[in-house]
VOBA-1610 file (N, C-alpha, C; in pm, whole numbers, padded with zeros to 5 digits, always signed):
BEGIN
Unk+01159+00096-00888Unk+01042+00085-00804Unk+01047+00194-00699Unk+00927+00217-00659Unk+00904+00343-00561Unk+00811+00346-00503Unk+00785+00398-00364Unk+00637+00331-00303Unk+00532+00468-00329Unk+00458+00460-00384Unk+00359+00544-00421Unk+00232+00502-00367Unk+00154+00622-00375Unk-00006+00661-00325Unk-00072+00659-00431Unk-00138+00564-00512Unk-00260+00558-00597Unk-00397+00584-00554Unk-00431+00666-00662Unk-00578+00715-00639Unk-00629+00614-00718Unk-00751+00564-00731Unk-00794+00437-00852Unk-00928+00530-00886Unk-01026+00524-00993Unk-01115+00502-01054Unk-01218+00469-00950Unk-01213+00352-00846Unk-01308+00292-00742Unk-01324+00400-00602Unk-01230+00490-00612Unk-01204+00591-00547Unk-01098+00520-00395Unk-01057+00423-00437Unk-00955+00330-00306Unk-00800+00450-00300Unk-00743+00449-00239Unk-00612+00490-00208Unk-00538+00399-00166Unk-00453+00361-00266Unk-00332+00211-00262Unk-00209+00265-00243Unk-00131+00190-00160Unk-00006+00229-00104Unk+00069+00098-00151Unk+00150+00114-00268Unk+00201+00025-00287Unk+00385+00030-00330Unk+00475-00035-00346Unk+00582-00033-00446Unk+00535-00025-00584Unk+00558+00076-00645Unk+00487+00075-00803Unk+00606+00135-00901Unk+00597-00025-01029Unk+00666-00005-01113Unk+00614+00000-01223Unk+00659+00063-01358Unk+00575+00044-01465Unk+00643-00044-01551Unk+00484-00125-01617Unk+00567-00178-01694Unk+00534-00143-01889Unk+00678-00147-01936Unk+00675-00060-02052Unk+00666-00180-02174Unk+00626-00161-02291Unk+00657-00214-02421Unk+00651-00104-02507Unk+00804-00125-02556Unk+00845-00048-02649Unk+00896+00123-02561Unk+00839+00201-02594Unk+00862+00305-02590Unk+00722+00402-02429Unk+00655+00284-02412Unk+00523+00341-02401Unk+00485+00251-02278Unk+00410+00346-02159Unk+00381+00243-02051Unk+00244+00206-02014Unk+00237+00078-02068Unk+00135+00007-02097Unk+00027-00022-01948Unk+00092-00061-01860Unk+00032-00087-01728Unk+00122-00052-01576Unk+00119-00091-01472Unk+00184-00107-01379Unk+00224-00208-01246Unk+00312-00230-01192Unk+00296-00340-01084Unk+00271-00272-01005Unk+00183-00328-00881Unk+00201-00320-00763Unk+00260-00362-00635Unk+00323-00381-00572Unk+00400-00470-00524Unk+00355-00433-00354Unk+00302-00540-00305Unk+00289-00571-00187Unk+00172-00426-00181Unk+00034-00426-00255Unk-00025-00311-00247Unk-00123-00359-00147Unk-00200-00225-00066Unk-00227-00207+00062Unk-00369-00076+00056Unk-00459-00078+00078Unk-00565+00028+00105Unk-00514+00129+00234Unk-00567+00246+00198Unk-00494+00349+00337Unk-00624+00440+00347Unk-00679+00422+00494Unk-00771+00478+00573Unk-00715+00584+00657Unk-00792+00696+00659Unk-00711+00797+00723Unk-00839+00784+00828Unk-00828+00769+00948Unk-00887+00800+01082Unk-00917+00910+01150Unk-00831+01009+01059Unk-00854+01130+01155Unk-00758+01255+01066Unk-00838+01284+00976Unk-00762+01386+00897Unk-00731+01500+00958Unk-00783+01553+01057Unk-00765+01617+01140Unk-00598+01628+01178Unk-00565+01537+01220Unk-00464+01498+01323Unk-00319+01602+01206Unk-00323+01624+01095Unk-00212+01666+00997Unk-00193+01774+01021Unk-00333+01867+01041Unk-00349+02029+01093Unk-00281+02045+01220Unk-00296+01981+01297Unk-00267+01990+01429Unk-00128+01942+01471Unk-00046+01922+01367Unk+00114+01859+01336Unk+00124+01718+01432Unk+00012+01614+01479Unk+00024+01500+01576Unk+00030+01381+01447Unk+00048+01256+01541Unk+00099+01131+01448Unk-00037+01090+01396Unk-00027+01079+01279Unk-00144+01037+01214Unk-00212+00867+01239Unk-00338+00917+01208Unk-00403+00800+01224Unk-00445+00735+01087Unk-00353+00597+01079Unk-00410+00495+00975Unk-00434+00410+00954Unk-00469+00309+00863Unk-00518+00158+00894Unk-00443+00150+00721Unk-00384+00027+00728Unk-00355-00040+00613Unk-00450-00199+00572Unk-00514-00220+00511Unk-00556-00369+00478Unk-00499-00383+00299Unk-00520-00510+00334Unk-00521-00545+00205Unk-00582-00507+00097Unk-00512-00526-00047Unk-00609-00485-00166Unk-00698-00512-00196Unk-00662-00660-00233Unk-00709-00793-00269Unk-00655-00937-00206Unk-00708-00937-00084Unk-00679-01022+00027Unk-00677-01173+00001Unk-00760-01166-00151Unk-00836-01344-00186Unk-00711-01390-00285Unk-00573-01297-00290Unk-00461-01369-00365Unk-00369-01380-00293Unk-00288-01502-00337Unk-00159-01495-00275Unk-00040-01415-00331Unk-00073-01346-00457Unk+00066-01224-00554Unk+00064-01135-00451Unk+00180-01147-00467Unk+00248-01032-00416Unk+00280-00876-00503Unk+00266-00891-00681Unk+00299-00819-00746Unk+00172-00821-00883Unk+00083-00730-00856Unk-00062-00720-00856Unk-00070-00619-00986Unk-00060-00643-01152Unk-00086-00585-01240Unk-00208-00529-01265Unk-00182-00338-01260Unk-00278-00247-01327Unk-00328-00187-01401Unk-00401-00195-01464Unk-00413-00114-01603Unk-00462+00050-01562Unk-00349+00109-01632Unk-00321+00239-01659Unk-00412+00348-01646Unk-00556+00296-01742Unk-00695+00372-01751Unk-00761+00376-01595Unk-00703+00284-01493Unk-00786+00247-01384Unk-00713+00365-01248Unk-00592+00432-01312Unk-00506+00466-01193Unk-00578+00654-01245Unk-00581+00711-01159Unk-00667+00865-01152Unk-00501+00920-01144Unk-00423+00935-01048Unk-00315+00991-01010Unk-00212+00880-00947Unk-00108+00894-00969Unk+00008+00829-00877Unk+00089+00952-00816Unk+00111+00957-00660Unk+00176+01090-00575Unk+00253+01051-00527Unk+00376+01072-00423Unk+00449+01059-00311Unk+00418+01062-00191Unk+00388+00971-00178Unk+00321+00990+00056Unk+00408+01064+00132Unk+00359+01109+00199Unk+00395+01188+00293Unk+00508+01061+00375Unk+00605+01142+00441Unk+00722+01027+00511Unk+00650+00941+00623Unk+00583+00996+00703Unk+00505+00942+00821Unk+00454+00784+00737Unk+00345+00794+00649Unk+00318+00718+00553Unk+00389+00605+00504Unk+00473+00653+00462Unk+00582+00557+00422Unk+00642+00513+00530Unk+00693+00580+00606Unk+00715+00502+00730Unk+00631+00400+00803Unk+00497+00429+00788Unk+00419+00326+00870Unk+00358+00194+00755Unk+00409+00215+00600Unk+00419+00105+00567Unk+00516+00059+00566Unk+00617+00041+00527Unk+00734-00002+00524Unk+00736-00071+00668Unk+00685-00028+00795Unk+00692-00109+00942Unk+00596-00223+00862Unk+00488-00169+00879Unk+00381-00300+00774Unk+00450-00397+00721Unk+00509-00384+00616Unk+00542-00503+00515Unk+00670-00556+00610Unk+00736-00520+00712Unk+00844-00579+00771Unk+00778-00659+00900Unk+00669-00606+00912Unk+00566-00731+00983Unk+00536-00789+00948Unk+00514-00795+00851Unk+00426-00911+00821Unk+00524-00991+00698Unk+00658-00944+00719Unk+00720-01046+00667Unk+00775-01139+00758Unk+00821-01073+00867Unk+00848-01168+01000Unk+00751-01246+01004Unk+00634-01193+01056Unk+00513-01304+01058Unk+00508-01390+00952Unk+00530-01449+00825Unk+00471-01487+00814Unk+00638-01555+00778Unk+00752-01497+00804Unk+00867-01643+00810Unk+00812-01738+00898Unk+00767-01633+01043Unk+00760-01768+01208Unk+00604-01847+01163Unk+00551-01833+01006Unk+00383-01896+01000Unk+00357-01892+00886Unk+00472-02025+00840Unk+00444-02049+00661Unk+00302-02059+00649Unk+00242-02132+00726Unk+00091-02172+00670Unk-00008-02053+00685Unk+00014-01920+00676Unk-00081-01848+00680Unk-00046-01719+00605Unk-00129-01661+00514Unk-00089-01540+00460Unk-00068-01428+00498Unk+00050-01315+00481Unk-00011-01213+00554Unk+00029-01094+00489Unk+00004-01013+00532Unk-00067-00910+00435Unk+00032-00742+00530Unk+00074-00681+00461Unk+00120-00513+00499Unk-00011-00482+00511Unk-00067-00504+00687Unk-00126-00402+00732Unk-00123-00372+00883Unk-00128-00268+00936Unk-00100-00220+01054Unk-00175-00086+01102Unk-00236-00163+01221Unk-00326-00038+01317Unk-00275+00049+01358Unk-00358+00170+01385Unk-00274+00317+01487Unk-00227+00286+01557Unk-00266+00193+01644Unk-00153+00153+01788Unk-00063+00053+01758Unk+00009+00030+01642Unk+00086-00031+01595Unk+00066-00205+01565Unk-00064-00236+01585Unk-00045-00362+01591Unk-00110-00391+01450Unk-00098-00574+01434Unk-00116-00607+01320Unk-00258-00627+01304Unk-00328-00587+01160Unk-00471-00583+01162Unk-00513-00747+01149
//
């Protein structure tokens, strides 16, 4: 597994852990694991070497999986995020795993505002 930047077909950009999964010889589909939409706020901000601006939400907010099967035809590209990126998910999913040890009864989701807080 590896956290990758999916481009989709719907034109979304998913930030997820993505593994494939194979039969036989051949890779049929993929997981997503703990996948996440990524809004860039200010594309700007990359030119200008400052901390980027992003928003993470959910994929598909109306499930409780955590590990979200894709079909293959639906993915345009799979890339490597930039470290910043990965860094500000990876804070994500460690929020909202805390959160949601201290708040069994509520779901929660890897996402996190520019000013660090939870969306």
């Amino acid at each position: 597994m590896a956290i990758k930047l999916a481009v989709l077909k719907s034109g979304e950009d998913v930030i997820a852990d993505v593994s494939e999964l194979i039969l036989g010889e051949r890779v049929v589909g993929y997981t997503f694991n703990n996948p996440a939409t990524v809004r860039f706020l200010d594309p700007q901000a990359l030119y200008e070497n400052r901390d980027i601006d992003i928003v993470f939400t959910p994929w598909i907010p109306l499930t409780s999986q955590k590990d979200i099967p894709v079909a293959p035809d639906w993915i345009i590209t799979l890339v490597d995020p930039i470290p910043q990126v990965i860094e500000k998910y990876k804070e994500g999913i460690k929020n909202a795993k805390s959160n949601q040890s201290s708040n069994s009864d509520k779901q929660h989701y890897p996402c996190l505002a520019p000013d660090g807080s939870e969306c």
